[in-house]
C-alpha positions as CSV (number, residue, x, y, z in Angstrom):
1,X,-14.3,9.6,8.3
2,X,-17.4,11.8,9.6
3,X,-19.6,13.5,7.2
4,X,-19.6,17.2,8.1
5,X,-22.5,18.9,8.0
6,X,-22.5,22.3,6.6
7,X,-23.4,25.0,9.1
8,X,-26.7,26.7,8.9
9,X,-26.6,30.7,8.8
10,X,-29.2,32.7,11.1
11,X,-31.5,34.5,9.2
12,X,-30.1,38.5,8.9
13,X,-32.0,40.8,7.9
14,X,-30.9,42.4,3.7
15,X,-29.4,45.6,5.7
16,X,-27.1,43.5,7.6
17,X,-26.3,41.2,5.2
18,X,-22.9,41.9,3.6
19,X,-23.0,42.0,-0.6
20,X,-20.7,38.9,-0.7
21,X,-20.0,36.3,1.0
22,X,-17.6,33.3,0.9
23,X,-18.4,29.8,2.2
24,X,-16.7,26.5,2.3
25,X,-18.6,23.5,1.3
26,X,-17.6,19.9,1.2
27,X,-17.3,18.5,-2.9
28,X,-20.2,16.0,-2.8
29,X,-18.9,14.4,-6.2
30,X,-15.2,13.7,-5.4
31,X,-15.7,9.9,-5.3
32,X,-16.1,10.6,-9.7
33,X,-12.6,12.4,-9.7
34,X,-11.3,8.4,-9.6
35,X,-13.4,7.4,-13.0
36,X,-11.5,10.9,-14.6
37,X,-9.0,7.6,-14.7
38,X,-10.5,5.4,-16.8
39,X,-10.2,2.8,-14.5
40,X,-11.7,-0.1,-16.6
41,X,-9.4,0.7,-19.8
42,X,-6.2,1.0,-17.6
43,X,-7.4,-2.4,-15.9
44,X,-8.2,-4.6,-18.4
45,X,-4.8,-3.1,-20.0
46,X,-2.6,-4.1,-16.6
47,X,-4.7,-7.5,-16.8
48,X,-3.7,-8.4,-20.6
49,X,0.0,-7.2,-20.4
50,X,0.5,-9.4,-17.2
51,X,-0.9,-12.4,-19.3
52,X,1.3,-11.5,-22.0
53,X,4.1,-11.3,-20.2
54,X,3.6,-15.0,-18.3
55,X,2.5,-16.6,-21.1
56,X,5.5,-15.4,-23.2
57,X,8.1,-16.0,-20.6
58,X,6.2,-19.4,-20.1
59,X,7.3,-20.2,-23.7
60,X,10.8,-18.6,-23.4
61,X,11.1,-21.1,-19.8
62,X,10.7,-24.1,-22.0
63,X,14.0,-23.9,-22.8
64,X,15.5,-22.3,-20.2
65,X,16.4,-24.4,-17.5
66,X,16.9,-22.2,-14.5
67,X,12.8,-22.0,-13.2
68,X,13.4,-20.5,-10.1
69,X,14.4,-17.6,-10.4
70,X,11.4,-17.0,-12.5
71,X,9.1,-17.9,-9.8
72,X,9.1,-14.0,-8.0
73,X,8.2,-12.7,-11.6
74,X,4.9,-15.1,-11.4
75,X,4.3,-14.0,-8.1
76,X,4.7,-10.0,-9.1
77,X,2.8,-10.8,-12.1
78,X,-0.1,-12.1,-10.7
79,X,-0.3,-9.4,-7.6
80,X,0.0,-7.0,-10.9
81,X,-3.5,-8.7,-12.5
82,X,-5.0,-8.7,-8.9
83,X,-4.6,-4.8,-9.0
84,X,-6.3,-4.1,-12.3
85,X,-9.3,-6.4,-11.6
86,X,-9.6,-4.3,-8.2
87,X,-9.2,-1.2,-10.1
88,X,-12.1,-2.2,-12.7
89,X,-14.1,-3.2,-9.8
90,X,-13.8,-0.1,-7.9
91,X,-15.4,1.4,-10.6
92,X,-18.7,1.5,-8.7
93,X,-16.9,4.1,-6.3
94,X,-17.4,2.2,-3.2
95,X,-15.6,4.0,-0.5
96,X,-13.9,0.2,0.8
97,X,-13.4,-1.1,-2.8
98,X,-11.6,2.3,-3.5
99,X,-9.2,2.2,-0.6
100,X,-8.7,-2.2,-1.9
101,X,-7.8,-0.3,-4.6
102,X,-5.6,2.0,-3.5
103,X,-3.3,-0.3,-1.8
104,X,-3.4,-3.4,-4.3
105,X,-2.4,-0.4,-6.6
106,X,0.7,0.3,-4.6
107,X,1.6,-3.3,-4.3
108,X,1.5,-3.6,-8.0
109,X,3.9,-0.4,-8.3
110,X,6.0,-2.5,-6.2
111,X,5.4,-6.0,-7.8
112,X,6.4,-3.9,-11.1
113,X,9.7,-3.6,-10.0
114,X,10.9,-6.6,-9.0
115,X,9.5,-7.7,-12.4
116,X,11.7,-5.0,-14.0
117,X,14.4,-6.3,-11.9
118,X,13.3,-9.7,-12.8
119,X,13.8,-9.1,-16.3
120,X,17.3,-7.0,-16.3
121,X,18.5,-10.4,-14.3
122,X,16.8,-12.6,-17.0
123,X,18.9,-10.2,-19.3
124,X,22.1,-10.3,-18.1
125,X,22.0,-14.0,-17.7
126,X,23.7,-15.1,-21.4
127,X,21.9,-17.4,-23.4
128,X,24.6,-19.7,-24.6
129,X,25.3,-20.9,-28.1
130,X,26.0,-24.8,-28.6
131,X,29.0,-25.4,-30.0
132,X,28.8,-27.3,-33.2
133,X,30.7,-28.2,-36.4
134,X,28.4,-26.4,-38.7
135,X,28.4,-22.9,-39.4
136,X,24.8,-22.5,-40.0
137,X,23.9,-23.9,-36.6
138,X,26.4,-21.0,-35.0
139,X,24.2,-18.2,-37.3
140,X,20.6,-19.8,-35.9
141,X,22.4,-19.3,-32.5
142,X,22.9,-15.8,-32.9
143,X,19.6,-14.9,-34.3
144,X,18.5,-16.6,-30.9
145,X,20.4,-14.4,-29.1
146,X,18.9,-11.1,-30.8
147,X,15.7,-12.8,-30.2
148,X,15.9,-13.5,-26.5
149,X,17.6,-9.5,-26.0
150,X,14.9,-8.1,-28.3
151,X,12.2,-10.1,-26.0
152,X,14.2,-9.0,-22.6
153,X,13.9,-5.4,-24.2
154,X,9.9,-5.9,-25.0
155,X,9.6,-7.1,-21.0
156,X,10.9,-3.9,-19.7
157,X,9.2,-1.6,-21.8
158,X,5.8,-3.5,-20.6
159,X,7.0,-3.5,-17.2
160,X,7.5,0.5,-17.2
161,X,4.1,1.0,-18.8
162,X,2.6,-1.6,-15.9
163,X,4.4,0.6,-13.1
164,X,3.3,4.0,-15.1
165,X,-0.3,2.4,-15.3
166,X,-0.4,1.9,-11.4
167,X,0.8,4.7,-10.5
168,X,-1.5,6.3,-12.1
169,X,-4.5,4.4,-10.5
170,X,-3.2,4.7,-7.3
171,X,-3.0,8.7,-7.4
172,X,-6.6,9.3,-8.5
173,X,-7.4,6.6,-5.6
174,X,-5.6,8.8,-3.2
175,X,-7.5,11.9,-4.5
176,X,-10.9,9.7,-3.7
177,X,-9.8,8.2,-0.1
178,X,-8.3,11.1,1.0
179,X,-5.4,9.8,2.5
180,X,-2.7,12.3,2.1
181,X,-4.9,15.5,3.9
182,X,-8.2,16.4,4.9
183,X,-10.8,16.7,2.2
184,X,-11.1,19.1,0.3
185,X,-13.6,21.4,0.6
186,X,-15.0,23.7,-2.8
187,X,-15.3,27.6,-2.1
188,X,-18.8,29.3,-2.9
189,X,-19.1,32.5,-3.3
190,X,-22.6,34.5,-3.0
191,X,-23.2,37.6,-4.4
192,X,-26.1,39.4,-2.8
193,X,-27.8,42.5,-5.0
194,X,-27.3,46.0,-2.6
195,X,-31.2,46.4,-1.2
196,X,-32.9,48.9,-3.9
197,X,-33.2,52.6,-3.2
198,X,-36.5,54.2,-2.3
């Protein structure tokens, strides 16, 4: 985008000169609207709930045998921990790093649900009970299964907070890169004293 540069006024004379005028100038601090974020914090937060999230369902997988249909939740997951280290890196406010942002952010909204998708499958997929002989084996079994909906339960909740968090990001990005208008530009208003009377 072209940097405007802000017209220069001929020199009137104090007569001429009306008591008030109104000018439009372009907002030279915009790029700081993006750290009004707190885009390190809401990073590093995307970052360690996406490595919660593998690691746990990595444990949960060791005794689940159906892997594959575990592998788009990897894939989501890690697209999810690209877009916070992109949103802590665009920190700096570099115009190109921004706009990275911007669109890893929207990929992450999207990455967060098919994880939440991911996880209401992974839900509705019944963890069943061995049958044995022993009736404290069939109560362990049940505790499992309150476990495993409790966890499913857990993974949602984290997955809404992951697409709330990117969301977020990828608004104040837009309010940086300027993609959904022109710039905008901050009215100034100049109050000129009325020449004195002789």
């Amino acid at each position: 985008m072209a940097e405007e540069v802000p017209a220069v006024e001929e020199a009137i004379s104090p007569a001429q000169s009306p008591l008030v005028t109104l000018t439009f100038q372009k907002h030279i601090h915009r790029k700081e609207k993006y750290l009004e974020a707190e885009p390190k914090a809401l990073g590093i937060t995307q970052i360690s709930l996406s490595v919660f999230t593998m690691l746990s369902t990595i444990v949960f997988l060791s005794n689940w045998g159906n892997t594959y249909a575990v592998i788009p939740f990897f894939i989501s997951s890690l697209l999810v921990i690209i877009a916070g280290s992109v949103a802590v890196a665009a920190k700096n406010l570099h115009l190109p790093t921004l706009r990275a942002c911007l669109v890893m952010q929207i990929l992450a909204c999207v990455a967060s649900i098919v994880n939440i998708v991911c996880t209401l499958i992974k839900d509705t997929t019944p963890y069943y009970c061995w049958h044995s002989y022993m009736m404290d084996d069939g109560e362990i079994c049940h505790k499992i299964e309150k476990i495993n909906a409790h966890f499913c339960a857990g993974g949602m909740l984290i997955q809404a907070t992951l697409f709330a968090i990117s969301v977020t990001l990828a608004a104040y990005c837009c309010k940086v890169v300027n993609c959904c208008g022109p710039p905008a530009k901050l009215p100034v208003i100049t109050v000129q004293a009325p020449p004195a009377q002789e």
